[in-house]
C-alpha positions as CSV (number, residue, x, y, z in Angstrom):
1,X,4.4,-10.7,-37.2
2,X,5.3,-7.4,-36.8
3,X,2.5,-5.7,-37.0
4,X,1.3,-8.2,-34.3
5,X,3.8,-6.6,-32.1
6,X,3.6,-3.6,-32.8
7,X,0.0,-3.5,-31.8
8,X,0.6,-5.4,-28.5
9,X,3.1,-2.7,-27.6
10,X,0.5,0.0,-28.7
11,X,-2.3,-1.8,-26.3
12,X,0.4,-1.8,-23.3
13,X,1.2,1.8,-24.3
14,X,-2.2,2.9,-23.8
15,X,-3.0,0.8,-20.9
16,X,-0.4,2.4,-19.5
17,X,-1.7,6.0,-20.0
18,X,-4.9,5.2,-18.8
19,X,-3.5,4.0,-15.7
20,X,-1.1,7.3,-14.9
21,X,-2.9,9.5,-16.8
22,X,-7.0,8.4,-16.2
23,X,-7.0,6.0,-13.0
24,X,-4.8,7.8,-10.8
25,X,-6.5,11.7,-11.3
26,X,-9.9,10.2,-11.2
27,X,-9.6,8.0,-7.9
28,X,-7.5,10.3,-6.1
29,X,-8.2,13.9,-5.3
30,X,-4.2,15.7,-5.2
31,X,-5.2,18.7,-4.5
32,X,-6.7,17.2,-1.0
33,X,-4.3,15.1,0.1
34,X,-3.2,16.4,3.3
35,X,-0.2,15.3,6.1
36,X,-1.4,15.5,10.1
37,X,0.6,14.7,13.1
38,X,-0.1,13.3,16.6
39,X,1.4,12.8,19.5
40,X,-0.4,9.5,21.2
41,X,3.5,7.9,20.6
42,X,6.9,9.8,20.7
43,X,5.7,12.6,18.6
44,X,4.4,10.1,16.4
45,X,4.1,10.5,13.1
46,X,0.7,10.0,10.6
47,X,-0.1,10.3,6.6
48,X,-3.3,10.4,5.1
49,X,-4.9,10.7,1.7
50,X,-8.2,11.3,0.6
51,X,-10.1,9.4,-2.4
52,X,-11.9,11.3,-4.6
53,X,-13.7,8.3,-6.5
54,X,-15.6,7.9,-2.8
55,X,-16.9,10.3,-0.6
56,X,-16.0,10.4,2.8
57,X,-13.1,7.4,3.0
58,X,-9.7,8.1,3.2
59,X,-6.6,6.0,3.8
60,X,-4.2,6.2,7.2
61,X,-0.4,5.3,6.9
62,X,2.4,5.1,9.3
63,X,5.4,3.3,10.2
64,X,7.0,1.3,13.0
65,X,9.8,0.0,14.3
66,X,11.4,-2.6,17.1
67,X,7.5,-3.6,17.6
68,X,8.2,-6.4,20.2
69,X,4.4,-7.8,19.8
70,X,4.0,-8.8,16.2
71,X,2.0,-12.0,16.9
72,X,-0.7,-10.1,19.6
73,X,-1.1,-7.6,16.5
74,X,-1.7,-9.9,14.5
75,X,-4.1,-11.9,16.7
76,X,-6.5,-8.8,17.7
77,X,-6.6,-8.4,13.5
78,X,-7.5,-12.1,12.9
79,X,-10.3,-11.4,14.9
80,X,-11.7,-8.2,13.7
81,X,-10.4,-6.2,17.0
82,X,-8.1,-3.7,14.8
83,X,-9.0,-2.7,11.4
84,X,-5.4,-2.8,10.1
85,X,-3.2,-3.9,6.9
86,X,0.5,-4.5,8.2
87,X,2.9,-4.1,5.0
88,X,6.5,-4.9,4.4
89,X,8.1,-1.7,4.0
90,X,10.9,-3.4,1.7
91,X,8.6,-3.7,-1.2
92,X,7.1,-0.5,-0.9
93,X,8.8,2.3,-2.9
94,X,6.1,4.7,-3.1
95,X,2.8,5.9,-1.3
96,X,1.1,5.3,-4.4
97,X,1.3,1.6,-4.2
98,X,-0.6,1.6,-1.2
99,X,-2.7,4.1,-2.0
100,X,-3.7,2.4,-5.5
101,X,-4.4,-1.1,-3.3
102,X,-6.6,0.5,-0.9
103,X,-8.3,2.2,-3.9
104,X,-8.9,-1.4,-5.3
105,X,-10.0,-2.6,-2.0
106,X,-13.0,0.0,-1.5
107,X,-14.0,-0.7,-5.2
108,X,-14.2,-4.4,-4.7
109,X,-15.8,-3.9,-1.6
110,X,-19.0,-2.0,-2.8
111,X,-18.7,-4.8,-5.9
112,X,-19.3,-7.4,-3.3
113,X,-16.0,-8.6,-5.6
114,X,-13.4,-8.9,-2.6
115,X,-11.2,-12.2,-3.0
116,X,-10.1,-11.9,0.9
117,X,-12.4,-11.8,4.2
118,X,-11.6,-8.2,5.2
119,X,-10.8,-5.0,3.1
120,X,-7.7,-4.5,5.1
121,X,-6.3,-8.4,3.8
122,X,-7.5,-6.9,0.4
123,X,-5.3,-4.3,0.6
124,X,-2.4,-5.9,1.5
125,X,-3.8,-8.6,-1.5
126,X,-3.7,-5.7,-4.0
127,X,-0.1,-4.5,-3.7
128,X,0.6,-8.0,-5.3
129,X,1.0,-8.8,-8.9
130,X,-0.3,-12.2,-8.9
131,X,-3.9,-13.6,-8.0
132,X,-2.7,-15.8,-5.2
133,X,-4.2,-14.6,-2.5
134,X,-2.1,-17.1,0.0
135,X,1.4,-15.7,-1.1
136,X,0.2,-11.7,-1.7
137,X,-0.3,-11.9,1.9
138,X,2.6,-14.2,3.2
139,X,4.7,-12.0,0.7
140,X,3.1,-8.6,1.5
141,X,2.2,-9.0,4.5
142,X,3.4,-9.4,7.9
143,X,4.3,-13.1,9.1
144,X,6.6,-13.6,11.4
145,X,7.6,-12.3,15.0
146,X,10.8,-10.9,13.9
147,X,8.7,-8.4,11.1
148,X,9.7,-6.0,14.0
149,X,9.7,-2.8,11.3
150,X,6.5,-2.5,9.1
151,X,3.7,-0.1,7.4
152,X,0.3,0.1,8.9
153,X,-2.2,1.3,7.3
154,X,-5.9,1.6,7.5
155,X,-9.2,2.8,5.3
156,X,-11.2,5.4,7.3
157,X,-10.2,4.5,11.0
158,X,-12.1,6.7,13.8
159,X,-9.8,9.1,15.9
160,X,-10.7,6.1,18.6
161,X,-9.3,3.4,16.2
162,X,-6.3,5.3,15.3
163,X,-5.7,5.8,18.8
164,X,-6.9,2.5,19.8
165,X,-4.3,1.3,17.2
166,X,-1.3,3.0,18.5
167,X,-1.6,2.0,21.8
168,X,-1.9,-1.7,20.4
169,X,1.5,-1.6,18.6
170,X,4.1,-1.9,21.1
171,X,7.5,-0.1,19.0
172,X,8.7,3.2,17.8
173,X,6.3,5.1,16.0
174,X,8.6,7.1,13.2
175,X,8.9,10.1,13.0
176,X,7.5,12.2,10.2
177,X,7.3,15.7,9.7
178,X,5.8,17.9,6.7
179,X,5.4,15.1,4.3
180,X,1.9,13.4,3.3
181,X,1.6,9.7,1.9
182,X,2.8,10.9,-1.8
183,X,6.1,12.4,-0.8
184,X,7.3,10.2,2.0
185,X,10.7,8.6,1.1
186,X,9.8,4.7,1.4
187,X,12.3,3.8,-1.2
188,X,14.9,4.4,1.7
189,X,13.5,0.9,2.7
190,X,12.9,-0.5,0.0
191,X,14.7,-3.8,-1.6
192,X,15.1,-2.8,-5.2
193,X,16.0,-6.5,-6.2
194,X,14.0,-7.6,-4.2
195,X,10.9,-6.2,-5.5
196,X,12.2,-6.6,-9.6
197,X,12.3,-10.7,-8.0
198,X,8.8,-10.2,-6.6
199,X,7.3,-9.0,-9.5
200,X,9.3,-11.1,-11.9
201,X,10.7,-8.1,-13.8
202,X,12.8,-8.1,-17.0
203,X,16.3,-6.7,-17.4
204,X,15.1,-4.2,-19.1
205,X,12.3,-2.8,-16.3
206,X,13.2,-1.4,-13.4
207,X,16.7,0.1,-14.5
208,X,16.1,3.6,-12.5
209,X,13.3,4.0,-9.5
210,X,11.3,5.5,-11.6
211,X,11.0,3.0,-14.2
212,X,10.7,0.3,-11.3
213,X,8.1,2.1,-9.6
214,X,6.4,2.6,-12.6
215,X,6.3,-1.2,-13.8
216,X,5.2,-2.1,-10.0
217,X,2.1,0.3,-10.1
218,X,1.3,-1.0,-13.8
219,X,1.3,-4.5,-12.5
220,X,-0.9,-4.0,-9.4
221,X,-3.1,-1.6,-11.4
222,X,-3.4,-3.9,-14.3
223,X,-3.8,-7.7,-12.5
């Protein structure tokens, strides 16, 4: 019996290697990931990575605040007008999260393997640890009217779309200045409890936010 379990821990061990060690420095590119700013909203405020396992694509981030128009946003996305993943900020403690489901969502979109309509649901999809697809996104996502403070983020929008975005979202752009998706505070948002609830961690998981982080990424990388 225990040899059993020490071989289970030595397979989540290595699993867990490969996914800090081999996933993340093959799919993203570090050494490219770059921070730019605009001013189409009160300064405004953008992030943006690039992904190394696929040429040419790269991921958007921002955040907002008292956005009085949740339910238009939502609409103009249901039908394909605004290429956009809205994300609950409280169970985001790290760029990579996102950055990892968008990664996911690009794979399974040149696999013809995507469980949801568009790759932007996908993403949101992927930041979940379980398979159902109806709850990632009620959970992930954004739902209601009074969701007034969320992430948005997007896979390779144009300058138009980003633009065309902005102008969509009626709310505070925040501000962000000299920081790029993988140093961006979001744990200051974050629901710690919230998110060891969500991904039905163990007492012993998720006892510093390191630890939690790194249990979250292992179970979105590893569904």
């Amino acid at each position: 019996k225990k040899s059993i379990e020490f071989l289970l821990f030595l397979i989540q061990f290595t699993i867990f290697c490969l996914v800090f060690f081999g996933i993340f420095h093959n799919f993203f590119d570090f050494s490219s990931i770059s921070n730019f700013h605009s001013n189409y909203l009160n300064g405004g405020g953008e992030m943006r990575a690039n992904f190394d396992a696929f040429e040419g694509e790269w991921l958007w981030v921002t955040l907002f605040r008292n956005v009085e128009n949740v339910s238009e946003i939502k609409k103009e996305i249901q039908n394909e007008g605004s290429e956009l993943a809205l994300i609950q900020p409280k169970l985001i403690l790290d760029g990579l999260q996102i950055a990892i489901a968008a990664n996911r969502a690009l794979s399974s979109q040149r696999l013809s393997t995507m469980k949801t309509k568009q790759i932007h649901s996908e993403l949101v999809f992927n930041l979940a640890g379980s398979g159902n697809i109806k709850h990632s996104l009620s959970t992930f996502g954004v739902e209601k009217e009074s969701d007034s403070f969320f992430i948005v983020a997007s896979i390779s929008p144009s300058e138009e779309k980003i633009q065309k975005a902005l102008q969509l979202i009626k709310g505070e752009q925040l501000q962000i200045d000299n920081e790029d998706l993988f140093k961006f505070d979001f744990s200051s948002f974050a629901d710690q409890a919230l998110i060891r609830k969500t991904y039905k961690m163990t007492e012993k998981e998720g006892t510093t936010k390191e630890k939690l982080l790194n249990a979250v990424v292992n179970r979105i990388s590893t569904r």
